[in-house]
Every structure is written in C-alpha cells, then in structure tokens.
N, CA, C and O atoms as a GROMACS GRO file, in nm:
protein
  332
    1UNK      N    1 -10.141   2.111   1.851
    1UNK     CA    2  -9.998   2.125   1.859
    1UNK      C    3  -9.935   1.990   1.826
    1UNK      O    4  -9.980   1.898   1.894
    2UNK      N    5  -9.832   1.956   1.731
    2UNK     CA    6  -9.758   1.896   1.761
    2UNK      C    7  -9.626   1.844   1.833
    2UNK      O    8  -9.526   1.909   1.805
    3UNK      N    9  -9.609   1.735   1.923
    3UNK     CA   10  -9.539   1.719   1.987
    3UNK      C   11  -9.449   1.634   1.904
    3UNK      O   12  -9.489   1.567   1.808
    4UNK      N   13  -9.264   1.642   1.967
    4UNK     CA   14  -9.184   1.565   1.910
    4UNK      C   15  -9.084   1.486   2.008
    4UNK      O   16  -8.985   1.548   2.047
    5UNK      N   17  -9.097   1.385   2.040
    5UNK     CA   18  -9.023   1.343   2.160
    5UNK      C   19  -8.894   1.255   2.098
    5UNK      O   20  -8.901   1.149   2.036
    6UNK      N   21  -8.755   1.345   2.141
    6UNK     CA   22  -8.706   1.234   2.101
    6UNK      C   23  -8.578   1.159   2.207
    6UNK      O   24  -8.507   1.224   2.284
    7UNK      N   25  -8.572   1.023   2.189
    7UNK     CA   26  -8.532   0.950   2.313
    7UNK      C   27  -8.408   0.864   2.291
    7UNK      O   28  -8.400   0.785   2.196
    8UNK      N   29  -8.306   0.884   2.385
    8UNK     CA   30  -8.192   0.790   2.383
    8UNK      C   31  -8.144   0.711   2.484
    8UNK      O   32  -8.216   0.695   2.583
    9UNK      N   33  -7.977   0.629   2.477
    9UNK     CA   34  -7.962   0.599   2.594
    9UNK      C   35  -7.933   0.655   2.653
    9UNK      O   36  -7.876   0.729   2.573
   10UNK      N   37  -7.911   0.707   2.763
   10UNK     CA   38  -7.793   0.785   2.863
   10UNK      C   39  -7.623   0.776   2.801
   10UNK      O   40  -7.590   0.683   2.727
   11UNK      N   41  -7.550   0.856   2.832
   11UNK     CA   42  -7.423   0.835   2.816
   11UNK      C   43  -7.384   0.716   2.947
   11UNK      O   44  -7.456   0.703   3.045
   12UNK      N   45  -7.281   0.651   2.928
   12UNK     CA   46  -7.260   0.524   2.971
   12UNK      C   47  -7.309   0.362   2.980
   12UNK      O   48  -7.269   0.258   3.031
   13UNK      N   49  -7.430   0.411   2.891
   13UNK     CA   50  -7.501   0.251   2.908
   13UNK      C   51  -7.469   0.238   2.781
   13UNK      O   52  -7.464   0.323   2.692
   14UNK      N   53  -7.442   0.092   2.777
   14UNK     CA   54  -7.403   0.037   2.648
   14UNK      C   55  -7.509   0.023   2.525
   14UNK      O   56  -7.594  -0.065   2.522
   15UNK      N   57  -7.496   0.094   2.454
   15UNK     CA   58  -7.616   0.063   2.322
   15UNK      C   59  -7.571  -0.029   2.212
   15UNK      O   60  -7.500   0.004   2.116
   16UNK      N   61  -7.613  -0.133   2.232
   16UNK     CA   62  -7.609  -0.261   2.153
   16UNK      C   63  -7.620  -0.272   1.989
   16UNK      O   64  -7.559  -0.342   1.909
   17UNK      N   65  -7.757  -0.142   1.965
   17UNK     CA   66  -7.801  -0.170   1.827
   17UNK      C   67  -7.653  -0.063   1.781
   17UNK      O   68  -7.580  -0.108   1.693
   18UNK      N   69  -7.615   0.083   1.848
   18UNK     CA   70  -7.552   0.160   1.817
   18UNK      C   71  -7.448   0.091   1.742
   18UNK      O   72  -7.442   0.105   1.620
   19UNK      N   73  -7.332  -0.011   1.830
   19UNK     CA   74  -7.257  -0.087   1.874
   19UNK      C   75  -7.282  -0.152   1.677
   19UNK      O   76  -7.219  -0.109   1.580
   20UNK      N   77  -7.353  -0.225   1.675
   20UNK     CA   78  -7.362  -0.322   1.566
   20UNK      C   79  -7.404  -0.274   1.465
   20UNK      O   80  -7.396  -0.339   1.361
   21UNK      N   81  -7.475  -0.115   1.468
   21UNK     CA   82  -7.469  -0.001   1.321
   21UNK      C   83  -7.330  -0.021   1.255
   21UNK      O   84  -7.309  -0.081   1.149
   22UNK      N   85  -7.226   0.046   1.346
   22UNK     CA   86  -7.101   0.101   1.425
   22UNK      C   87  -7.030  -0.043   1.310
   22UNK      O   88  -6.997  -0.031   1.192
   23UNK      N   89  -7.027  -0.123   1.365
   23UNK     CA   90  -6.955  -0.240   1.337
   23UNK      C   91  -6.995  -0.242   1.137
   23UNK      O   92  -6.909  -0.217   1.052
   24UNK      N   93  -7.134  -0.275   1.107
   24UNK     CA   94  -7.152  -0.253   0.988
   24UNK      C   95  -7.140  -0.171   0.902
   24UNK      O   96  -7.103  -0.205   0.790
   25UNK      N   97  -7.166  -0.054   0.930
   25UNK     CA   98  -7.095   0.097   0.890
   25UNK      C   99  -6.934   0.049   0.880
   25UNK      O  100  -6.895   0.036   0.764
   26UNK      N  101  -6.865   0.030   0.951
   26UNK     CA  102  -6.691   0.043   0.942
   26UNK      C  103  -6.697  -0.073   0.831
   26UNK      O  104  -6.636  -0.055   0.726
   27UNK      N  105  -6.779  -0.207   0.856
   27UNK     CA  106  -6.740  -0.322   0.772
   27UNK      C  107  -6.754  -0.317   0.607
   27UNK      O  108  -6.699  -0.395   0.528
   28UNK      N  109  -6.852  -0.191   0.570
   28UNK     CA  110  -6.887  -0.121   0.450
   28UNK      C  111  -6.735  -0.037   0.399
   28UNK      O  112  -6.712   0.014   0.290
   29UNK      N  113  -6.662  -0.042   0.499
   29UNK     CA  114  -6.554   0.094   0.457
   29UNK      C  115  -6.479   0.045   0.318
   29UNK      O  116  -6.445   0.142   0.251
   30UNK      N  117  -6.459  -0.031   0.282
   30UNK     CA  118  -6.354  -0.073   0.156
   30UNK      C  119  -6.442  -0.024   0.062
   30UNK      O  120  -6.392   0.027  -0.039
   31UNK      N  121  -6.602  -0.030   0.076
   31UNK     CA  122  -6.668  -0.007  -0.049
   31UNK      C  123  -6.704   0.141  -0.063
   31UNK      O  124  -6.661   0.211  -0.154
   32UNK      N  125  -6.812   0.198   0.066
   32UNK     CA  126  -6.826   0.282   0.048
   32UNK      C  127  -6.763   0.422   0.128
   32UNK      O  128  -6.809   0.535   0.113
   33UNK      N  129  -6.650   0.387   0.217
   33UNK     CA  130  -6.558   0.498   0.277
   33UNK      C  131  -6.623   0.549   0.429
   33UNK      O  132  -6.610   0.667   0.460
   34UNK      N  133  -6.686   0.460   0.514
   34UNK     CA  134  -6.716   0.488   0.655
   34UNK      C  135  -6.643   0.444   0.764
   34UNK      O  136  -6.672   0.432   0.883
   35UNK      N  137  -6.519   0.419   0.686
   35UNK     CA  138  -6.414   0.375   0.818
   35UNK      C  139  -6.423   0.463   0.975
   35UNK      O  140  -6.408   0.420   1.089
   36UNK      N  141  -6.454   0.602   0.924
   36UNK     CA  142  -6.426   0.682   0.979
   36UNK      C  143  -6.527   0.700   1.102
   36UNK      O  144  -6.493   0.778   1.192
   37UNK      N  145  -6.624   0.645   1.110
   37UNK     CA  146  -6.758   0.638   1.181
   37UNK      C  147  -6.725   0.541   1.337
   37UNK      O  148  -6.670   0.434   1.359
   38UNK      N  149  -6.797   0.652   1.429
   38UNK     CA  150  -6.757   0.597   1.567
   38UNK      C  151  -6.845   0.629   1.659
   38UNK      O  152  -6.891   0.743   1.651
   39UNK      N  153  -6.888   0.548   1.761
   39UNK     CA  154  -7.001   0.646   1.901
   39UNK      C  155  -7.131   0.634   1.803
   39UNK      O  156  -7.205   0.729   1.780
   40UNK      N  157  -7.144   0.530   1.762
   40UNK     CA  158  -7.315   0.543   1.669
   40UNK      C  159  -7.389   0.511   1.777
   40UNK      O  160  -7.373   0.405   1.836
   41UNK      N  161  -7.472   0.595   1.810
   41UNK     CA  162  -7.624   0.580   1.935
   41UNK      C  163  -7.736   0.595   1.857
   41UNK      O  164  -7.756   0.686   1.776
   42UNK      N  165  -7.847   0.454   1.898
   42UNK     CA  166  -7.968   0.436   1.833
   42UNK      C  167  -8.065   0.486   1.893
   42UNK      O  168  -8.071   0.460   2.013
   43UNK      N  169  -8.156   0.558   1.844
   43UNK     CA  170  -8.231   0.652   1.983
   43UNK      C  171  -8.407   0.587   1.875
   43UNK      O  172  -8.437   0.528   1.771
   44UNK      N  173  -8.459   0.641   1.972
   44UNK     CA  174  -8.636   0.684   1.852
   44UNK      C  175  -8.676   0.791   1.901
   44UNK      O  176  -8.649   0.844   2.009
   45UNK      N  177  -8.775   0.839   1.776
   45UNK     CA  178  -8.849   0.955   1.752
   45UNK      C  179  -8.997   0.913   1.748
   45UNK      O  180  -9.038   0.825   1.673
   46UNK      N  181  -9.069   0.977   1.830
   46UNK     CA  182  -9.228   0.958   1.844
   46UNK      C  183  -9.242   1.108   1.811
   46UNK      O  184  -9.181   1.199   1.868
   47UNK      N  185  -9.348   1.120   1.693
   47UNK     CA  186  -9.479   1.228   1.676
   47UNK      C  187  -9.589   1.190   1.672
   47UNK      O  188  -9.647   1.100   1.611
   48UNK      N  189  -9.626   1.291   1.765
   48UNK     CA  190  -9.841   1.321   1.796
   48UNK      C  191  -9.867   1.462   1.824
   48UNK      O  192  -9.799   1.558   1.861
   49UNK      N  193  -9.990   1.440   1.793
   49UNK     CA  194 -10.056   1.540   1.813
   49UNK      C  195 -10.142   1.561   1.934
   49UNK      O  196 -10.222   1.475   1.969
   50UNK      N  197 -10.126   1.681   2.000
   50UNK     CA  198 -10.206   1.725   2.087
   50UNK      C  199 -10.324   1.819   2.099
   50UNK      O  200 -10.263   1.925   2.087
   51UNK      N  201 -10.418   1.844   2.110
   51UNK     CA  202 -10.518   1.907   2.109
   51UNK      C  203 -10.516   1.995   2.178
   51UNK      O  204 -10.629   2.039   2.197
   52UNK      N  205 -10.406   2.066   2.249
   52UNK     CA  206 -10.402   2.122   2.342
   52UNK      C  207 -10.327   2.304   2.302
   52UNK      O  208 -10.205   2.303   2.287
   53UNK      N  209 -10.382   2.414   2.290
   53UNK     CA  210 -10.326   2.491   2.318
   53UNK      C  211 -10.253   2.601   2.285
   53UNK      O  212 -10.210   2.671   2.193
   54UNK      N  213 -10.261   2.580   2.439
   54UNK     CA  214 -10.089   2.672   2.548
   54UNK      C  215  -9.958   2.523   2.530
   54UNK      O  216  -9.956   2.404   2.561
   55UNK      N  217  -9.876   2.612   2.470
   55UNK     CA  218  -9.750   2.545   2.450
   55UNK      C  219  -9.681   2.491   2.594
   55UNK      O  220  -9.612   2.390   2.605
   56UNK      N  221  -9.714   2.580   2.696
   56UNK     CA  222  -9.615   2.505   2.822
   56UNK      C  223  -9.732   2.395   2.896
   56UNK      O  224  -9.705   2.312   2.982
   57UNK      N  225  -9.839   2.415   2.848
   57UNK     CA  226  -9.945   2.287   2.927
   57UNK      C  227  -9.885   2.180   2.841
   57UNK      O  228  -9.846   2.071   2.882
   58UNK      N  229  -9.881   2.218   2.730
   58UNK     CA  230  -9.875   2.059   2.608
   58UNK      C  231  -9.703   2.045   2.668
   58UNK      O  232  -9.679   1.928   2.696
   59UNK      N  233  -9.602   2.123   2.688
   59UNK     CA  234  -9.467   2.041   2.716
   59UNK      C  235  -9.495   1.978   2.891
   59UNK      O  236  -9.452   1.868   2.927
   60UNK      N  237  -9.543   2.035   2.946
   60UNK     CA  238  -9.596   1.968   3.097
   60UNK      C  239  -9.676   1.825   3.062
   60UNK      O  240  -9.662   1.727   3.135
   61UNK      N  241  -9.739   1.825   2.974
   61UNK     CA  242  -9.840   1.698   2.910
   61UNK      C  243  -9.723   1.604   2.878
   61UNK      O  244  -9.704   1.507   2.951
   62UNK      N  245  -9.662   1.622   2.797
   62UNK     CA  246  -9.576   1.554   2.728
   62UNK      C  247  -9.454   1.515   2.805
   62UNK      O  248  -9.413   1.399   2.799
   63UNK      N  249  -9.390   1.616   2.884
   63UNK     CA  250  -9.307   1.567   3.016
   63UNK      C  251  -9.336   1.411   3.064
   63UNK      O  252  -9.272   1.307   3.046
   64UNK      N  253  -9.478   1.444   3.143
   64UNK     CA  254  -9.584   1.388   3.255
   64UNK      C  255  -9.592   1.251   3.181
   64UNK      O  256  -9.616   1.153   3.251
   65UNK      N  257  -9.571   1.233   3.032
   65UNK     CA  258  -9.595   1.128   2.941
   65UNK      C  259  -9.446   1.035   2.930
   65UNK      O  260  -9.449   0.913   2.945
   66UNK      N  261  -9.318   1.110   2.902
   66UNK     CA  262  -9.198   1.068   2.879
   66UNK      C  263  -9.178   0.987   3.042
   66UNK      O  264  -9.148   0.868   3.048
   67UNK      N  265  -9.197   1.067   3.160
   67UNK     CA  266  -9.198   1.035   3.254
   67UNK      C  267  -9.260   0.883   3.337
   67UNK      O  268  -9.209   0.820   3.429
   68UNK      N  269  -9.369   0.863   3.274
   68UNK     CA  270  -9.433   0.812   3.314
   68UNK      C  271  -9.408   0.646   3.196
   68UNK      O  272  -9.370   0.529   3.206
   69UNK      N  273  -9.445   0.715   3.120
   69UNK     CA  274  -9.450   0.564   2.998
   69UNK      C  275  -9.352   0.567   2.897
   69UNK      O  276  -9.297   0.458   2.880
   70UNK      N  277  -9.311   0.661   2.820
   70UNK     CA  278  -9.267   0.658   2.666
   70UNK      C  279  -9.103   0.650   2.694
   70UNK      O  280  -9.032   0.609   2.602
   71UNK      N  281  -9.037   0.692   2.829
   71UNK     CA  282  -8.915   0.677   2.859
   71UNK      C  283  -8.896   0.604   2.942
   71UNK      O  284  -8.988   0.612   3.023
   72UNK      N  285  -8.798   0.504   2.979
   72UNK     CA  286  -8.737   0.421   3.099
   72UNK      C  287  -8.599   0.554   3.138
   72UNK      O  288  -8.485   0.549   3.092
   73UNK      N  289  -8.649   0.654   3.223
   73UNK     CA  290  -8.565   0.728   3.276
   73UNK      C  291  -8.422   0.678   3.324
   73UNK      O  292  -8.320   0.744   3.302
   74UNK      N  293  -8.423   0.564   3.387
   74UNK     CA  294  -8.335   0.480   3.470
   74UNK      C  295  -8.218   0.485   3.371
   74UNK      O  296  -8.105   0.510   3.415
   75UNK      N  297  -8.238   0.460   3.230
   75UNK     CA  298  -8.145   0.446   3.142
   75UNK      C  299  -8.150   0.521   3.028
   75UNK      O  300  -8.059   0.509   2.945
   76UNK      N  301  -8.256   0.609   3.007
   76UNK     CA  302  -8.288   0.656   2.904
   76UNK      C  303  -8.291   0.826   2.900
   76UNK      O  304  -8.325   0.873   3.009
   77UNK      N  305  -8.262   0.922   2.799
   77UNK     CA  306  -8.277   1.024   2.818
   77UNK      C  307  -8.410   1.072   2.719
   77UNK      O  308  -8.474   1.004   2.640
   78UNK      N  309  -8.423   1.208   2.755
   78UNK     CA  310  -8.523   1.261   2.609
   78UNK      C  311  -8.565   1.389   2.636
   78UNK      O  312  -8.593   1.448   2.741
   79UNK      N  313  -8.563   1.421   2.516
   79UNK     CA  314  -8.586   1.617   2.443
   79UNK      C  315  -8.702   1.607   2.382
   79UNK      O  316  -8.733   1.535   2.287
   80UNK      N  317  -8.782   1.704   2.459
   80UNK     CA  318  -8.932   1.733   2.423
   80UNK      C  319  -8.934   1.840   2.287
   80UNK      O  320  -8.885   1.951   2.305
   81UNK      N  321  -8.969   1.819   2.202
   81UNK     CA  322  -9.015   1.983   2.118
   81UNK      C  323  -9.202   1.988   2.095
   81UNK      O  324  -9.281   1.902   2.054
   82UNK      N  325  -9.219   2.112   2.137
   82UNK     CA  326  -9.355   2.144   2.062
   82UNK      C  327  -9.379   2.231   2.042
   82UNK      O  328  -9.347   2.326   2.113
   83UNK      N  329  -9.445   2.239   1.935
   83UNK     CA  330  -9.429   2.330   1.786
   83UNK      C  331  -9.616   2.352   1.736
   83UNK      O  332  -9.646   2.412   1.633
   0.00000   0.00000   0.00000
C-alpha cells in the first residue's frame, strides 16, 4: 500500500516560509500578475510504502507514525491517505 502523509502548520501559528513565498509572489506582480495572492502556507508531503495489507491497519500504522515522529502535533497538523 501506499501511504501519503501530508503535513502543515496549524491555523494560527505563524508560517514564516508561507509569509516570504507570499511576499515574493506579490513582489513578482508588475511582471507576472500575482498581486492577488494571500494566506500562502508551506506544508510537506512524505510518500512510502507499506507492506501492509488491510487499509485501516496501514492508516493506524501511519497515524501511530505522524503521531509519534513525522508530525510535531503541538503545532502541526496532517491528513493521512492510503491508497
């Protein structure tokens, strides 16, 4: 199975890289027309593969994983897919 985890900040914590997309995107606007661009959030995407299965063991696997290591919950959110 492949798993697709993908991870952001929470709403309210300040995202820095978002923030300075955001800023370069608008600073492009005279040339290429992104004035219009606002709320840019920088997230990542991890794919792997699991060897596993039953689809709700591998999202329990993958939970148990976001939980533990691949997310800082405290500030971070994330949407499991497996496929």
């Amino acid at each position: 199975m492949k798993a697709t985890v993908h991870i952001f900040l929470k709403a309210g914590v300040l995202d820095v890289q978002g923030k300075a997309v955001e800023g370069a995107l608008n600073g492009l606007a005279g040339t290429a027309g992104w004035s219009d661009v606002a709320n840019v959030r920088v997230g990542k995407v991890l794919e792997f593969d699991l060897k596993s299965t039953d689809k709700a063991a591998a999202e329990a696997e993958v939970k148990s994983m976001c939980e533990k290591l691949l997310a800082n919950t405290v500030i971070e959110s994330y949407r499991i897919e497996v496929a």
